[in-house]
BAFI-112582 format. One record per residue (C-alpha): y, x, z; residue number from 1; residue in one letter. Coordinates in pm, 1 decimal. Layout:
N
+----------+----------+----------+---------+-------+
!       py !       px !       pz ! vexdren ! kevex !
+----------+----------+----------+---------+-------+
!        Y !        X !        Z !     NUM !     A !
...
+----------+----------+----------+---------+-------+
This chain:
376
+----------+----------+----------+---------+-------+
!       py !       px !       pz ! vexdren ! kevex !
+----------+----------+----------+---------+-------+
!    653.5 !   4135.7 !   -186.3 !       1 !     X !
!    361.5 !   4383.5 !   -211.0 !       2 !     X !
!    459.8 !   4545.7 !    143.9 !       3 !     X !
!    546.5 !   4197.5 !    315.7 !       4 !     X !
!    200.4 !   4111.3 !    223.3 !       5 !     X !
!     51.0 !   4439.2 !    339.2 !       6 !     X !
!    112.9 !   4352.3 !    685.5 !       7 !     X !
!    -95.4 !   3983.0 !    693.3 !       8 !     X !
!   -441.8 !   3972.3 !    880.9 !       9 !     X !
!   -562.4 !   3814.1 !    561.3 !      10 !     X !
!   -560.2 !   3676.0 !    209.9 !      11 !     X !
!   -680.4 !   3403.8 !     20.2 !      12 !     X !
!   -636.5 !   3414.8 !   -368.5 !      13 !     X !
!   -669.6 !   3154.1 !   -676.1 !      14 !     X !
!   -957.8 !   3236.9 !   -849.3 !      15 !     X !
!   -762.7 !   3218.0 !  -1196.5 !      16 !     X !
!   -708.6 !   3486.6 !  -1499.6 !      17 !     X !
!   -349.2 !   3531.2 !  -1546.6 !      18 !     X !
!   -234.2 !   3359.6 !  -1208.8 !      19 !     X !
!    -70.9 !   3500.0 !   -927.6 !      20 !     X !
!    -48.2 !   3253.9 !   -687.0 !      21 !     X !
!   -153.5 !   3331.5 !   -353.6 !      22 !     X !
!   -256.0 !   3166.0 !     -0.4 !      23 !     X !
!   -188.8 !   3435.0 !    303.4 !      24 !     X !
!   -285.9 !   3408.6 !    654.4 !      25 !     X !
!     47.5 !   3455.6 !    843.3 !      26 !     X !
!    -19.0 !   3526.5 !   1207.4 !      27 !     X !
!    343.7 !   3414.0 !   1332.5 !      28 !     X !
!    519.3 !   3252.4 !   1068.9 !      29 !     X !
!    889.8 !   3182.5 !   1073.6 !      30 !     X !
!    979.2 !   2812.8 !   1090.8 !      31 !     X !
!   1261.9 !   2791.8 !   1266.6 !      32 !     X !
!   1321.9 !   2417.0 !   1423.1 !      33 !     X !
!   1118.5 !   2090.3 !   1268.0 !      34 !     X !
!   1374.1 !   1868.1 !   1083.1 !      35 !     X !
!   1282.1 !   1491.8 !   1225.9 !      36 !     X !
!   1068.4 !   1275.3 !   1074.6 !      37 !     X !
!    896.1 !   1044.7 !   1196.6 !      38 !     X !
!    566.9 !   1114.5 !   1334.7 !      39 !     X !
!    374.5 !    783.7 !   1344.5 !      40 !     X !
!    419.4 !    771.3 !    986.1 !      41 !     X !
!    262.0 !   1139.5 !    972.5 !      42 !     X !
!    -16.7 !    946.6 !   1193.7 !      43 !     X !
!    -57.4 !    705.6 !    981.7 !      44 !     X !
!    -94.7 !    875.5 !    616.6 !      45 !     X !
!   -333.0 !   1103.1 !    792.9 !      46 !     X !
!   -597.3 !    854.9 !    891.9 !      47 !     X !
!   -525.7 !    693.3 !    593.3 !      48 !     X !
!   -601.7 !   1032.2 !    348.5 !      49 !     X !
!   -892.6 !   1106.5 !    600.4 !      50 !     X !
!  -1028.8 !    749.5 !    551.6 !      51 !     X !
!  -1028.4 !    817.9 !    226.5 !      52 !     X !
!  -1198.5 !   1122.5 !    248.7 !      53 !     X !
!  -1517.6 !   1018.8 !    454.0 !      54 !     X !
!  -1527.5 !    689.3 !    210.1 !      55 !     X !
!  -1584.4 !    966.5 !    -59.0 !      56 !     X !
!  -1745.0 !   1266.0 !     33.2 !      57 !     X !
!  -2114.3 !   1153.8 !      7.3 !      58 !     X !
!  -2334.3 !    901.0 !   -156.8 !      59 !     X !
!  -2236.5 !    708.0 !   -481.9 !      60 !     X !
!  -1856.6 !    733.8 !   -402.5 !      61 !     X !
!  -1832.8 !   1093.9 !   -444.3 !      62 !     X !
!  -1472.2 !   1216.3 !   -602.3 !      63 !     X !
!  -1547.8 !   1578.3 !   -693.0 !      64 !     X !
!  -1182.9 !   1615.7 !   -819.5 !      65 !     X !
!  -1032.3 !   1576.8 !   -466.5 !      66 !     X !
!  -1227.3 !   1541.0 !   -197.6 !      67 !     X !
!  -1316.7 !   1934.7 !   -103.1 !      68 !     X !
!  -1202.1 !   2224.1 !     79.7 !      69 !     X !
!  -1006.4 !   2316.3 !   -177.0 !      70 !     X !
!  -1063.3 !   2537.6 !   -471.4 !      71 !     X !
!   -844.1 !   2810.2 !   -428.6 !      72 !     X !
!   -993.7 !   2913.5 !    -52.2 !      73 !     X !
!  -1257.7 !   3152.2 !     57.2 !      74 !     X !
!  -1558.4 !   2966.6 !    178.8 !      75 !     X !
!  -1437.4 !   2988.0 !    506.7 !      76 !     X !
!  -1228.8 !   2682.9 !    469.0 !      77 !     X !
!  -1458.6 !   2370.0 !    552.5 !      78 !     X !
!  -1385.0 !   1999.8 !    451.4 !      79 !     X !
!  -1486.8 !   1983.5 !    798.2 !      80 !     X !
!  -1173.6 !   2183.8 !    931.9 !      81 !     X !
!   -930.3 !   1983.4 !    700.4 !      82 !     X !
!  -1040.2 !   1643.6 !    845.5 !      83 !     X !
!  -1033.3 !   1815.5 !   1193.8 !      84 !     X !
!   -685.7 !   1857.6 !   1093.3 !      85 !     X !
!   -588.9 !   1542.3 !   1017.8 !      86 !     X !
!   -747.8 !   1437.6 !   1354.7 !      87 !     X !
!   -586.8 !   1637.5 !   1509.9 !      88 !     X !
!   -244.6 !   1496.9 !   1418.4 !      89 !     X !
!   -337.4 !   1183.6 !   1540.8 !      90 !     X !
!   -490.4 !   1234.7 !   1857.2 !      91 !     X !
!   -147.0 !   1422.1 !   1922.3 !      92 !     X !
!     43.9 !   1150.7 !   1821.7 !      93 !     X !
!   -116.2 !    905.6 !   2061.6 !      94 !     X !
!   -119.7 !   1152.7 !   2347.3 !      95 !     X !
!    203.0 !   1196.5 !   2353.3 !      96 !     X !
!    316.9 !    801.7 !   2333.8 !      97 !     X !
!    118.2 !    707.3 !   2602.9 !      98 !     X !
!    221.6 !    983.8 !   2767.8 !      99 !     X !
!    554.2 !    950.7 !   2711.8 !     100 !     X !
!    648.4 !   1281.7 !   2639.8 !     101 !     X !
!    830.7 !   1405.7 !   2355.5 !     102 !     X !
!    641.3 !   1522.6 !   2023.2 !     103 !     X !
!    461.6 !   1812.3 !   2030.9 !     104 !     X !
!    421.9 !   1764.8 !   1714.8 !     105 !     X !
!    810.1 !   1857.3 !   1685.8 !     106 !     X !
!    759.7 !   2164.7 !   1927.8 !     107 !     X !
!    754.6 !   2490.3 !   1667.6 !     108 !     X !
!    556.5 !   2679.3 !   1947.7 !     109 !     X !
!    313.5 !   2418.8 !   1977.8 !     110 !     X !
!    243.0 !   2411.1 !   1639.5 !     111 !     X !
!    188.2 !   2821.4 !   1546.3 !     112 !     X !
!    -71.8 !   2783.5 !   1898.8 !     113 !     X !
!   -298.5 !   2536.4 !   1727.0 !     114 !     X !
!   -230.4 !   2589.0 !   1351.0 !     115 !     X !
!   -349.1 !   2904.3 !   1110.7 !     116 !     X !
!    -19.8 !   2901.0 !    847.5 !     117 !     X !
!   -127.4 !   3020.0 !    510.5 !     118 !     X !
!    154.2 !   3101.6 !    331.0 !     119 !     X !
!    200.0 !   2968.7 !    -43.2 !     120 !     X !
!    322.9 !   3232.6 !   -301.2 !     121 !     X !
!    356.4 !   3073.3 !   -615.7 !     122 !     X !
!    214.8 !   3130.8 !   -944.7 !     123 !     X !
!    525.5 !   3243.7 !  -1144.7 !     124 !     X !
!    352.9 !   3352.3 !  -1452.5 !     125 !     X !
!    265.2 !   3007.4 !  -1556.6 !     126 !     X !
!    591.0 !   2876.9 !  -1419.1 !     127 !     X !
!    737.1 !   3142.0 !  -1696.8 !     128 !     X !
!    523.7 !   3061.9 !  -1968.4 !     129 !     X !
!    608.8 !   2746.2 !  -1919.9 !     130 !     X !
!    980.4 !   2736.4 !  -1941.3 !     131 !     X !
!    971.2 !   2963.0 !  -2242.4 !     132 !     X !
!    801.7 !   2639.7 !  -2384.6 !     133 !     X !
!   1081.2 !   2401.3 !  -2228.8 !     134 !     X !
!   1343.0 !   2243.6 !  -2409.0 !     135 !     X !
!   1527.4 !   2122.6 !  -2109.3 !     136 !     X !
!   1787.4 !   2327.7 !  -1986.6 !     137 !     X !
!   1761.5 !   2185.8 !  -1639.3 !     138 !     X !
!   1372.5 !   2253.0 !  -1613.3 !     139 !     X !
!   1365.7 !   2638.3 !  -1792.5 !     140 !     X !
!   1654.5 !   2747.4 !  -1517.3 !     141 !     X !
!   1440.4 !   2593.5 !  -1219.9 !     142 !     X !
!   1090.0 !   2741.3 !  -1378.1 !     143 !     X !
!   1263.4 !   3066.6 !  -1423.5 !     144 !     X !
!   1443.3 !   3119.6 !  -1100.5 !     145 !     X !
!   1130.6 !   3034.8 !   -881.0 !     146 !     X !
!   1149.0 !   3309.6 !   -607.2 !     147 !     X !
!    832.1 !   3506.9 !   -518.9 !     148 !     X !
!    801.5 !   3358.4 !   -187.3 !     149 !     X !
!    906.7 !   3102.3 !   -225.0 !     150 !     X !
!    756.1 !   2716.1 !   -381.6 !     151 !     X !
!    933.2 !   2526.4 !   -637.9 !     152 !     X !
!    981.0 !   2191.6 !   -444.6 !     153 !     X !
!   1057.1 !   1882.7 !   -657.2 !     154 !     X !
!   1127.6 !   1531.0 !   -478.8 !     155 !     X !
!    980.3 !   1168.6 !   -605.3 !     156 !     X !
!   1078.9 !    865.7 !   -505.3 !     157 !     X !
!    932.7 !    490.7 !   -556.3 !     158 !     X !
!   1193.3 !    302.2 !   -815.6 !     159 !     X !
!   1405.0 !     41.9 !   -698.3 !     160 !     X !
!   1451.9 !   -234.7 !   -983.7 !     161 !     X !
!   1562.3 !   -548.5 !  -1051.4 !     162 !     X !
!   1329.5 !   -684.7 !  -1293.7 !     163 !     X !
!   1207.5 !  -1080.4 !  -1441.3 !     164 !     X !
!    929.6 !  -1292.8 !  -1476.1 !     165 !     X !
!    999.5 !  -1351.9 !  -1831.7 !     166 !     X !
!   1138.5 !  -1116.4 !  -2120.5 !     167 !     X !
!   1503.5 !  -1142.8 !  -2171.4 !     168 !     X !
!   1763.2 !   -903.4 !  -2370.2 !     169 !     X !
!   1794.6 !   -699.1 !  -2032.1 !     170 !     X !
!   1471.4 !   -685.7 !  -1946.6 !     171 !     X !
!   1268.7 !   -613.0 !  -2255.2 !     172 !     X !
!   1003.0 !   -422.7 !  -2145.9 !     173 !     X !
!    675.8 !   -523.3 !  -1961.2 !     174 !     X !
!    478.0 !   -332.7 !  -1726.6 !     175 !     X !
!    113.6 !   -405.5 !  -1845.5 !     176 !     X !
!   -190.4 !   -471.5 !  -1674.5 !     177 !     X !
!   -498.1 !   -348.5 !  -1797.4 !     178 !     X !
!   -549.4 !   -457.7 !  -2150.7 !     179 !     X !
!   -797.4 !   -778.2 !  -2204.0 !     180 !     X !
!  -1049.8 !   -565.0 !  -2369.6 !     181 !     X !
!  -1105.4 !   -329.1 !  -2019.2 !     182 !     X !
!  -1124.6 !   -598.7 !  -1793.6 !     183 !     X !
!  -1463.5 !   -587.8 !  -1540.7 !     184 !     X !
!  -1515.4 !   -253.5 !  -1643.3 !     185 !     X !
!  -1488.3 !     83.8 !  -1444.4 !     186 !     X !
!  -1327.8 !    400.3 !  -1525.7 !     187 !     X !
!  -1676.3 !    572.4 !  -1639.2 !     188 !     X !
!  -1755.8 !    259.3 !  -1853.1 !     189 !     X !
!  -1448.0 !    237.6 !  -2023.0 !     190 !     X !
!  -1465.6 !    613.4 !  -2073.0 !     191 !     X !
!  -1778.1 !    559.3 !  -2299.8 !     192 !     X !
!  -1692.1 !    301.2 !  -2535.3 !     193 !     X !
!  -1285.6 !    496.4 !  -2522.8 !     194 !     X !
!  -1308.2 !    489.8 !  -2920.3 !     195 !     X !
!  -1308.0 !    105.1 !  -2941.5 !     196 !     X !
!  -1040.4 !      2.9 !  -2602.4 !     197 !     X !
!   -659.4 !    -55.4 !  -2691.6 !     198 !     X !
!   -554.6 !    167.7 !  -2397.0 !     199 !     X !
!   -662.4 !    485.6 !  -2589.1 !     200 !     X !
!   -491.8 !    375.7 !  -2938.6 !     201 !     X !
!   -116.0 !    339.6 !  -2881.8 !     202 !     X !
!    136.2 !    592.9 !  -2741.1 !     203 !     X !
!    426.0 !    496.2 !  -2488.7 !     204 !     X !
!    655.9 !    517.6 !  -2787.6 !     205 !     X !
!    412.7 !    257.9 !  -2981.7 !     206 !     X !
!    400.7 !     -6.6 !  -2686.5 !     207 !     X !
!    771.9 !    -16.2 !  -2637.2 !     208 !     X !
!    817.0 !    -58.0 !  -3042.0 !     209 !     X !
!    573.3 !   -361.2 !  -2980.8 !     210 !     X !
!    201.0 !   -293.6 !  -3055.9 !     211 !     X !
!     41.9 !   -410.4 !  -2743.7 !     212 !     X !
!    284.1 !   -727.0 !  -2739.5 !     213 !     X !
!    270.1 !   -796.6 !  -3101.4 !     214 !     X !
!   -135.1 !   -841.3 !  -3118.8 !     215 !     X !
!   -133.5 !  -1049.1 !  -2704.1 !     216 !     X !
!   -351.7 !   -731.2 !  -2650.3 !     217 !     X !
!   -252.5 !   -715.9 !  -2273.3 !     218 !     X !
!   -117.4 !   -953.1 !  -1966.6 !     219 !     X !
!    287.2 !   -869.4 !  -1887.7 !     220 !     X !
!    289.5 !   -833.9 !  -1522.1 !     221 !     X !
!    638.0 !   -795.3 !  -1492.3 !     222 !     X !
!    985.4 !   -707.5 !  -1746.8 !     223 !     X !
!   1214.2 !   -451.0 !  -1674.6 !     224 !     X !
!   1470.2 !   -215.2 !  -1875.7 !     225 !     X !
!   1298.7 !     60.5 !  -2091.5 !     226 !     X !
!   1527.5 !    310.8 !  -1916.8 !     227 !     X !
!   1354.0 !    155.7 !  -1596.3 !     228 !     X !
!    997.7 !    167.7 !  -1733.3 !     229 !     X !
!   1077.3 !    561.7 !  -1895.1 !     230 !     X !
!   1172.5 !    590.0 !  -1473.0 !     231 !     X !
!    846.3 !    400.3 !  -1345.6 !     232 !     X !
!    642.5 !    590.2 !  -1584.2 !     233 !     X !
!    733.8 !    920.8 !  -1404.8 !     234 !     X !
!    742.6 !    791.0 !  -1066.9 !     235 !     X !
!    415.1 !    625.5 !  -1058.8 !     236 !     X !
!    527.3 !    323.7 !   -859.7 !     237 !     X !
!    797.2 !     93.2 !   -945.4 !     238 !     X !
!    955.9 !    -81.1 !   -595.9 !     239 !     X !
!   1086.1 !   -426.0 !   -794.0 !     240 !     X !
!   1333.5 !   -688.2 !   -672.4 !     241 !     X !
!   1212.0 !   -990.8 !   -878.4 !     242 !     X !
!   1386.7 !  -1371.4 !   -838.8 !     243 !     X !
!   1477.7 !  -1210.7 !   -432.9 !     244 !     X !
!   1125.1 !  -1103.1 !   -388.4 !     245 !     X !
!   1030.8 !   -693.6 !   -311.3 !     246 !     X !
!    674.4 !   -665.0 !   -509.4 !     247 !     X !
!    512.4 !   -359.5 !   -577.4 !     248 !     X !
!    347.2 !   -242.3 !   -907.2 !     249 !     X !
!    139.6 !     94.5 !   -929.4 !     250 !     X !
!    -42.1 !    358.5 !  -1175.0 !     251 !     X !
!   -363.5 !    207.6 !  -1277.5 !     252 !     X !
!   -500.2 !    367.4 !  -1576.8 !     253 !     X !
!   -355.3 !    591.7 !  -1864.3 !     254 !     X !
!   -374.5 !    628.3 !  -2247.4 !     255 !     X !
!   -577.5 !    985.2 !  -2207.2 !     256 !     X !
!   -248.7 !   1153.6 !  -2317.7 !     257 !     X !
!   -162.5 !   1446.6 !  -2107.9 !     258 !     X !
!    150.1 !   1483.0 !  -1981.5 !     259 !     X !
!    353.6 !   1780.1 !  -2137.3 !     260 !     X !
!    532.5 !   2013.3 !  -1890.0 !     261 !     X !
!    800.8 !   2123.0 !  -2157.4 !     262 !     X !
!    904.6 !   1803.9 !  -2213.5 !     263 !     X !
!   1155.6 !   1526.8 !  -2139.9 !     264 !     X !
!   1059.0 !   1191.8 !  -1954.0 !     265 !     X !
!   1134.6 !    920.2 !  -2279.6 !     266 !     X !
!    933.2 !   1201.0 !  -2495.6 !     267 !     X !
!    630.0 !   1177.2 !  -2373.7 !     268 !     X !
!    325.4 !   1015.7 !  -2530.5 !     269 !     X !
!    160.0 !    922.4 !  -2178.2 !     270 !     X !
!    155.8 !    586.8 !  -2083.8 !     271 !     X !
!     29.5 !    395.1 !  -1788.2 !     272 !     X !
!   -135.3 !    -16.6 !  -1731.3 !     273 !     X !
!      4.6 !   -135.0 !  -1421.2 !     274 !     X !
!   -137.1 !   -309.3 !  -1139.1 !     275 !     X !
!     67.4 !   -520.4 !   -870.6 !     276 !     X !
!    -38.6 !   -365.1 !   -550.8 !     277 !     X !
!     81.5 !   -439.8 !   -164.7 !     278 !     X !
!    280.1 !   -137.8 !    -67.6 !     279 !     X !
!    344.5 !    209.2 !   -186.5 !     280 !     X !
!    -20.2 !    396.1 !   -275.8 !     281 !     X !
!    -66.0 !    752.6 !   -337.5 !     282 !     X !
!   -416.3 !    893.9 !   -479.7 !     283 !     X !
!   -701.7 !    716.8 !   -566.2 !     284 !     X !
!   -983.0 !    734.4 !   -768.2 !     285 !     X !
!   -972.4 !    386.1 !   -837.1 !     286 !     X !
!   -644.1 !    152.3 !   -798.8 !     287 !     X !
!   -872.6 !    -46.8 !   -496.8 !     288 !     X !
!   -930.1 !    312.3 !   -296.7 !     289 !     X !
!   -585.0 !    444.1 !   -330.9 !     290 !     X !
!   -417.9 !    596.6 !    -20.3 !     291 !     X !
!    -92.6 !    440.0 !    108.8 !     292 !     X !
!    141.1 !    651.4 !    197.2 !     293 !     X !
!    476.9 !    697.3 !    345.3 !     294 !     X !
!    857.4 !    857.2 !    245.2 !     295 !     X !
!    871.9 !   1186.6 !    426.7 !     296 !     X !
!    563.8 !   1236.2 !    528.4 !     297 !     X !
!    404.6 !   1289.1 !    209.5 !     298 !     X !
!    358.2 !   1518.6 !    -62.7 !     299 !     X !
!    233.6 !   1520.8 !   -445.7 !     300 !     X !
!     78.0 !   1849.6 !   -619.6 !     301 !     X !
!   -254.2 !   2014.1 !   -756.0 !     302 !     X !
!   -548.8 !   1784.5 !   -581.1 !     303 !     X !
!   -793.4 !   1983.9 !   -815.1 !     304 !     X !
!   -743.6 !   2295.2 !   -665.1 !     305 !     X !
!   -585.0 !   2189.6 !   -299.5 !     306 !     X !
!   -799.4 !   1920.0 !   -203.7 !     307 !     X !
!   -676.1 !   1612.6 !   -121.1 !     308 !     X !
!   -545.7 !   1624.2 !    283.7 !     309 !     X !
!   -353.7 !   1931.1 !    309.4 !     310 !     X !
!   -114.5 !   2006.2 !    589.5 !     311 !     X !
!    165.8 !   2151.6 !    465.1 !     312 !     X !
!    529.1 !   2272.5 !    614.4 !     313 !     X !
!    767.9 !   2334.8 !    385.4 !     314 !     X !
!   1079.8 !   2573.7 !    579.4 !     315 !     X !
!   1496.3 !   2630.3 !    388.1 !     316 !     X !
!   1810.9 !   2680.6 !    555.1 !     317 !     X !
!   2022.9 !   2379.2 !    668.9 !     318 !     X !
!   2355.9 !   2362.5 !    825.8 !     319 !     X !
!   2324.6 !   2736.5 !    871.0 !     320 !     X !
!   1977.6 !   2683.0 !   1071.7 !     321 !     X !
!   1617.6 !   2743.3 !    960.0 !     322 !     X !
!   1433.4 !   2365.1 !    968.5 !     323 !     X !
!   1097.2 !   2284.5 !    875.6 !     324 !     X !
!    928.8 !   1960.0 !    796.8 !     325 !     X !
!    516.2 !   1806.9 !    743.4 !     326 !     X !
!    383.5 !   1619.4 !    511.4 !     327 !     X !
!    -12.7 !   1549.2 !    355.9 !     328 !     X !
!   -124.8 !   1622.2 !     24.8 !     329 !     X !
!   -193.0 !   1229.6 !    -80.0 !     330 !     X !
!    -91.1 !   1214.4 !   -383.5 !     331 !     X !
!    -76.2 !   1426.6 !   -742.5 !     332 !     X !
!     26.2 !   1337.2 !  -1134.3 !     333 !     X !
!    -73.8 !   1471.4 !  -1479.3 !     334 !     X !
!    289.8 !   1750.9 !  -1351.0 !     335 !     X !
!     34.0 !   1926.3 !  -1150.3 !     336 !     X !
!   -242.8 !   2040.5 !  -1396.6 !     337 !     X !
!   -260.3 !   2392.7 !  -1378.8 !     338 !     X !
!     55.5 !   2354.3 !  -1139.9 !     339 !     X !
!     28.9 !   2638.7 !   -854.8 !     340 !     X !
!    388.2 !   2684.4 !   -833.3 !     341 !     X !
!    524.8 !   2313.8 !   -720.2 !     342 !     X !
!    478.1 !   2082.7 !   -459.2 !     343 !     X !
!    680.4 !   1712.3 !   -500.0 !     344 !     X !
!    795.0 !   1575.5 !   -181.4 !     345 !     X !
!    774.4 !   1187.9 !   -124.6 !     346 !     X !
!   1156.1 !   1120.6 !    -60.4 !     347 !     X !
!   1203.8 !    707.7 !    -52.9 !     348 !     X !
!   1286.7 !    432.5 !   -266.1 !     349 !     X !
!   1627.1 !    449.6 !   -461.6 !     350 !     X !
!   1801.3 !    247.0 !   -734.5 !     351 !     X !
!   1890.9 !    535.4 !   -909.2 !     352 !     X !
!   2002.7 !    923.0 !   -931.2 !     353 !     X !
!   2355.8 !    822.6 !   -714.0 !     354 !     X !
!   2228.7 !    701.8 !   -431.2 !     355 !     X !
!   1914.3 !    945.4 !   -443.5 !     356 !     X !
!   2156.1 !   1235.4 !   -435.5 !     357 !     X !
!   2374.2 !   1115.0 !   -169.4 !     358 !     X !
!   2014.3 !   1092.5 !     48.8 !     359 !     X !
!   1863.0 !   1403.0 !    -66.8 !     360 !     X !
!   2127.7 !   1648.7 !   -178.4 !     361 !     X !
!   2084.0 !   1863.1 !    151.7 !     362 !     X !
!   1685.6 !   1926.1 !     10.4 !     363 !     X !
!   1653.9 !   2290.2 !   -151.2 !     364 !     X !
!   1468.3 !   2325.4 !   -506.9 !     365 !     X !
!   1310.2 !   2640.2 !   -302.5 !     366 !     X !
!   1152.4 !   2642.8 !    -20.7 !     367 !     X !
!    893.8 !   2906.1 !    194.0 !     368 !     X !
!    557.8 !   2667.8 !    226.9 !     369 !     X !
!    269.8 !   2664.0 !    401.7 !     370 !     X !
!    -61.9 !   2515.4 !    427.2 !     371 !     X !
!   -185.6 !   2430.4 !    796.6 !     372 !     X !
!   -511.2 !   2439.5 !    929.3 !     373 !     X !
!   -627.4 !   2343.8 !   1282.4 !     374 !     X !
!   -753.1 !   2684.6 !   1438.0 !     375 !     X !
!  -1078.4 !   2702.0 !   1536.2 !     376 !     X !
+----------+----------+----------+---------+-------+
């Protein structure tokens, strides 16, 4: 890898003790042919993320966590140039429909005249130290096996349940809105009086056994299986079919458990309030600002250190060709703490792991990534 890299006009590295992840300026990167997708939808969760961004880059709105260049850049990298980016997109887009001409946005050579590539190496030491820790089988083969040069690429998809209005032997678990004792008051308020709220005193395993239902401590939005709710937990959004009606429940706020790498989904201590929501949201700061987002288009992974709106083209071998496809950093999840090694790709909404596979079983756990910037 040391001689590949030898040969790049420049380099970028994380500024991290015992990392070695790296960002590389590639001058012509190999991306073989862009897999379709479709490219209003790139449109739209790009005005959407930059939206987001100019709502809160200045003034009392500020969200420090995402909204800058990103962390593990040189200076050079402006917030500037990552909005011009996502501008960029768009004005594309729009060009070419009322042109009528086919996507540049598709066209490989277009791309690699008006994008720097920075290639993504990942940070397999952590990705190591991690699956030492792991007790999944599954999860300590895909940590381990990472290549070099390659990203460990995960895909997420919104939950599609059947679920009730009212508790029944099927569905005997509620997704919870924020509990009585939190209502009117924002994330920094709550934060301060943490000691006292119900959200920070009960794990997930304590609210299924009961606690938050025994003691009417919080409204039941919705009831679904606790194999469903173990599923909505990790997905973030739950997509639910209730009495022949498609509603939408989302991520609110959290129990101030982290999430544990190492492991499984029903073990962990983290859980999440709901809050019903009109479509399918990805980051936020709060559940009012979150970004709404779209399958295939989108991807999940470090905010702290990225910054929310990143380009990025993932490349792997399909049908014996080299295919690439886009998507925006929009969203992230308690997975990507620390997380230089893995990007999760926004897939669609599924019932379960059958039909998921059948969709997505041509997608590589590996894949050569990039972050794009607009040249300037």
């Amino acid at each position: 890898m040391k001689l590949i890299i030898s040969i790049f006009l420049a380099s970028i590295s994380v500024n991290a003790i015992a990392d070695n992840a790296r960002f590389v300026l590639e001058p012509n990167p190999s991306i073989g042919s862009m897999q379709l997708f479709k490219t209003s939808d790139l449109c739209t969760v790009a005005t959407n993320t930059n939206t987001y961004i100019n709502n809160h880059k200045a003034g009392d709105e500020t969200d420090p966590l995402a909204v800058h260049p990103g962390k593990v850049f040189s200076a050079q990298i402006s917030l500037d140039r990552v909005q011009n980016t996502l501008s960029f997109i768009c004005e594309t887009y729009i060009t070419d429909v009322r042109t009528k001409q086919k996507s540049r946005l598709q066209n490989t050579e277009f791309l690699k005249h008006n994008f720097d590539f920075y290639r993504w190496y990942p940070d397999t030491t952590t990705a190591l130290n991690i699956s030492q820790k792991s007790t999944n089988a599954a999860k300590n083969r895909l940590l381990t096996n990472i290549p070099e040069e390659q990203l460990f690429i995960t895909k997420y998809y919104t939950k599609l349940l059947n679920a009730s209005p009212v508790k029944t032997a099927e569905f005997n678990q509620a997704l919870y809105a924020l509990p009585f004792d939190e209502q009117g008051l924002t994330p920094e308020q709550a934060e301060l009086k943490k000691d006292s709220l119900t959200r920070f005193k009960f794990t997930r395993q304590e609210v299924i056994q009961g606690k938050v239902a025994e003691n009417n401590l919080a409204k039941p939005l919705v009831w679904i299986s606790e194999d469903g709710l173990h599923d909505v937990l990790l997905q973030g959004t739950g997509v639910l079919e209730v009495n022949g009606e498609t509603r939408y429940f989302n991520v609110h706020r959290n129990n101030g458990i982290n999430y544990d790498y190492s492991i499984g989904k029903t073990e962990q201590a983290r859980y999440w309030y709901f809050a019903e929501v009109p479509s399918v949201m990805g980051y936020g700061k709060t559940l009012e600002s979150k970004i709404a987002v779209k399958p295939q288009v989108t991807f999940a992974g470090n905010m702290a250190d990225l910054g929310l709106g990143k380009l990025i083209m993932v490349n792997y071998p399909l049908n014996g060709n080299s295919v690439s496809q886009m998507g925006i950093l929009a969203d992230t999840g308690g997975a990507f703490d620390n997380n230089r090694f893995q990007l999760d790709f926004l897939v669609d909404s599924y019932y379960g792991w059958s039909d998921y596979h059948l969709a997505n079983k041509h997608l590589p756990d590996y894949a050569n990534t990039w972050i794009m910037l607009l040249k300037q």
